[in-house]
C-alpha angles and dihedrals in degrees: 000000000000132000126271094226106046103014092244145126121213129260085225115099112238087205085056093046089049102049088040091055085042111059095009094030089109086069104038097243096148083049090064089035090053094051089267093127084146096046098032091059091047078056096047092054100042100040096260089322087318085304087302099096091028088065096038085055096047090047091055090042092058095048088049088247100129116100124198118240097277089050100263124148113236118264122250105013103205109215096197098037079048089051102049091045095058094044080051083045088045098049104044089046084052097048091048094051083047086052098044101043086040083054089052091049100040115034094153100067087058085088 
């Protein structure tokens, strides 16, 4: 996909940004990857943002959202690797919804 300014697309994978985000994401390294020194510092100090920021990244990622730092969009955006990567994202974010609200209810069995 190019960008609407200029009418390109970016030199930066967007295979090697995801996986990146995905297993080093904690540290901003497709932040740095990307041309983020700033951000992915700030990443790099605060634990992807404390998994916030990490997840807001992965989930723009996936919907080919995530620009590179001159406003390109990422090269060879991948569907299916897209699309397994946001039913991971929705099911993690489910079973730890499941895990927090089980702990509320029932605090007894955190022995």
């Amino acid at each position: 996909m190019a960008n609407e300014v200029t009418g390109m697309s970016g030199n930066k994978s967007y295979t090697a940004t995801l996986l990146l985000a995905f297993f080093l994401g904690g540290f901003g390294i497709h932040r740095f990857y990307t041309g983020y020194i700033g951000i992915g510092i700030l990443q790099l100090l605060t634990g992807g943002g404390f998994g916030i920021w990490l997840l807001i990244d992965l989930f723009s990622i996936a919907l080919n959202k995530f620009v590179d730092a001159n406003g390109n969009f990422l090269a060879d955006y991948n569907k299916v690797l897209a699309n397994i990567l946001l039913v991971l994202l929705i099911i993690s974010v489910v079973l730890c919804i499941i895990g927090i609200l089980s702990a509320l209810i029932f605090p007894f069995l955190l022995i």
